[in-house]
C-alpha positions in Angstrom: 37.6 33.4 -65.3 34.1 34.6 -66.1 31.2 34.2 -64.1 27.8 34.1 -65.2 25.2 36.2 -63.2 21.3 35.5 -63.5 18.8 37.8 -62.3 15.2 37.2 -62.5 13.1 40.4 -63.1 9.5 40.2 -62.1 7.8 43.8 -63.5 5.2 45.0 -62.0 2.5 44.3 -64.7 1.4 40.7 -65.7 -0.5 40.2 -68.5 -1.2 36.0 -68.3 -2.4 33.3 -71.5 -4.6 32.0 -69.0 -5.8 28.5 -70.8 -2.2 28.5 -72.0 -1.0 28.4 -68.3 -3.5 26.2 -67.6 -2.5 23.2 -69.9 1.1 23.9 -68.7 0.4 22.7 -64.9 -0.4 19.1 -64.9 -2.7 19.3 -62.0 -4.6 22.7 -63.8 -4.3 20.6 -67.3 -6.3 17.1 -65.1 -8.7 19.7 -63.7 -9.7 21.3 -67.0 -10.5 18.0 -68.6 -12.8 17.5 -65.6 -14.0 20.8 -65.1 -13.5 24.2 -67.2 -14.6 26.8 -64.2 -12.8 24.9 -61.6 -9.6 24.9 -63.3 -9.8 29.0 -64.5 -11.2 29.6 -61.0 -7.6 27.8 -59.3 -5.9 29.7 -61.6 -7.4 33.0 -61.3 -7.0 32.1 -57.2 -3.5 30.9 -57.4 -2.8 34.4 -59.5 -4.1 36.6 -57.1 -2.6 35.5 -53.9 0.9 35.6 -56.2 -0.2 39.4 -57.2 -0.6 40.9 -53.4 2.4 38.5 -52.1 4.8 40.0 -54.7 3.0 43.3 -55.1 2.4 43.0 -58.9 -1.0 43.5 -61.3 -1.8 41.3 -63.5 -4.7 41.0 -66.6 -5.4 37.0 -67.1 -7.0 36.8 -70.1 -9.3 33.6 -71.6 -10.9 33.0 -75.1 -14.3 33.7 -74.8 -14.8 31.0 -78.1 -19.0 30.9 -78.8 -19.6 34.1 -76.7 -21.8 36.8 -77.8 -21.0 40.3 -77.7 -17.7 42.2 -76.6 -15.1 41.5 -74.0 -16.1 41.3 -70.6 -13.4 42.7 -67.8 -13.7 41.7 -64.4 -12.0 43.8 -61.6 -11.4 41.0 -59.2 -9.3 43.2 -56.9 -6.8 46.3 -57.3 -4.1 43.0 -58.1 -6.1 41.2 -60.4 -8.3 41.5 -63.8 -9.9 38.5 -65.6 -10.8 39.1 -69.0 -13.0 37.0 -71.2 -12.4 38.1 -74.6 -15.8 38.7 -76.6 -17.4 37.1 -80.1 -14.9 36.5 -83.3 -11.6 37.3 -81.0 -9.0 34.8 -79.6 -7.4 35.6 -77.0 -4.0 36.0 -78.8 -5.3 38.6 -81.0 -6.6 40.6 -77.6 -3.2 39.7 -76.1 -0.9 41.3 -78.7 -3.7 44.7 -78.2 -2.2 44.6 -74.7 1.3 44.3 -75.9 1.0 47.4 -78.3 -0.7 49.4 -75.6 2.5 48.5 -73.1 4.6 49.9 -75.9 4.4 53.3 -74.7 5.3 52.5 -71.1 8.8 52.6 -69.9 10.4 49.0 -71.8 10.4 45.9 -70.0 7.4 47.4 -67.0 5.1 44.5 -68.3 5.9 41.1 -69.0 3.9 38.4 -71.1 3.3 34.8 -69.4 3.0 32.1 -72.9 4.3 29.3 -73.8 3.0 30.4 -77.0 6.1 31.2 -79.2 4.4 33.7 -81.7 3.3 35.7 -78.8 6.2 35.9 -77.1 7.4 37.3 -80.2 5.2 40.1 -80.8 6.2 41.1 -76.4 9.1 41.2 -77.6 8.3 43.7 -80.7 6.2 45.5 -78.3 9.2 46.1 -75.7 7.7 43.8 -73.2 9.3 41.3 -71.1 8.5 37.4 -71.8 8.3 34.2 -69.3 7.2 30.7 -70.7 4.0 29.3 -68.7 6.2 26.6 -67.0 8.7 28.7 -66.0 5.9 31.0 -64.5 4.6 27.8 -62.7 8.1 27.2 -61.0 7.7 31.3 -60.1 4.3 30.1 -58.5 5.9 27.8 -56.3 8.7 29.6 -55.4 6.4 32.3 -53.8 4.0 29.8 -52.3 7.2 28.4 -50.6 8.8 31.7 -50.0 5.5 32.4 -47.9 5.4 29.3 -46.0 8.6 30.2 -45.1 8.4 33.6 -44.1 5.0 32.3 -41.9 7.3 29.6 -40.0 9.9 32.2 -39.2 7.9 34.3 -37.8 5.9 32.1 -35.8 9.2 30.0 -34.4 9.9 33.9 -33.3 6.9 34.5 -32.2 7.4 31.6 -29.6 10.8 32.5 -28.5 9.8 35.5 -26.5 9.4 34.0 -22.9 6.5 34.1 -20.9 7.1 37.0 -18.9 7.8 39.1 -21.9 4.2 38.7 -22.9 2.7 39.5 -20.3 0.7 42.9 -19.2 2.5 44.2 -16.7 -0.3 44.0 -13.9 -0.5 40.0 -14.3 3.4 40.2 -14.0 3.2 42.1 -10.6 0.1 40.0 -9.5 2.3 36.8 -10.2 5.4 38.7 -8.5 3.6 39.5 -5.4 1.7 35.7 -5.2 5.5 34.1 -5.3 6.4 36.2 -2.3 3.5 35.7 -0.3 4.6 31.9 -0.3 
């Protein structure tokens, strides 16, 4: 009997399809056709605090269709850099850039969030890894709960400790000598 073994692997290195990932989420996708900036600015949020709870970089980029100029990067922190690409490139072409430029890097240190099946292709060409923008999503929310998680733990801990153990010493022997005075 064989068994099967699955083992997710999470590089460091993102690089995200950002209105891709957008339209996969149902709640990003209903936000979107409301408002553009308050969808990319959930995402961009909801990336970020993935990024420094799993220790990873990421570059989100967005098509910066009817822009003028060049590509604009924004640092938004050491995790996180949003790029809007500039006038006469989509973001796929500015995508598979990044792929070639992982090439060199050790295989499989960078992985490509699509749904987009060309791209994936061409991360796979380049030696990168690829996720689909739903499963992604799913990752999302498996951190989000692994931190909710982790937070409970340690409070309920937190709590366990009795009384006396937090207290400063003096307040213990001011209590002490109160109780024998009565």
């Amino acid at each position: 009997m064989s068994v099967l073994i699955t083992v997710k692997v999470m590089p460091e290195k993102l690089i995200v399809d950002g209105y891709n990932l957008i339209y996969a989420s149902k709640e990003l996708g209903a936000l979107m056709r409301e408002d553009i900036e308050a969808a990319r600015d959930k995402l961009i949020a909801d990336l970020e605090g993935y990024c420094v709870r799993e220790e990873r970089t990421a570059e989100i980029v967005f098509d910066g269709a009817g822009s003028k100029g060049s590509a604009t990067h924004q640092e938004l922190s050491p995790s996180l850099t949003v790029i809007f690409t500039g006038e006469g490139e989509s973001a796929d072409s500015y995508i598979e850039k990044l792929a070639y430029k992982e090439r060199g890097s050790q295989a499989g240190a960078a992985m490509l969030i699509t749904g987009d099946y060309h791209q994936q292709k061409v991360a796979a060409g380049a030696g990168l890894l690829r996720m689909s923008s739903r499963e992604f999503l799913l990752e999302l929310e498996e951190s989000r709960a692994r931190a909710a998680e982790e937070l409970q733990r340690r409070t309920a801990r937190k709590w366990r400790v009795p009384l006396e153990g937090r207290l400063p010493g003096e307040i213990k022997a001011g209590l002490e000598r109160l109780r024998k005075q009565k």
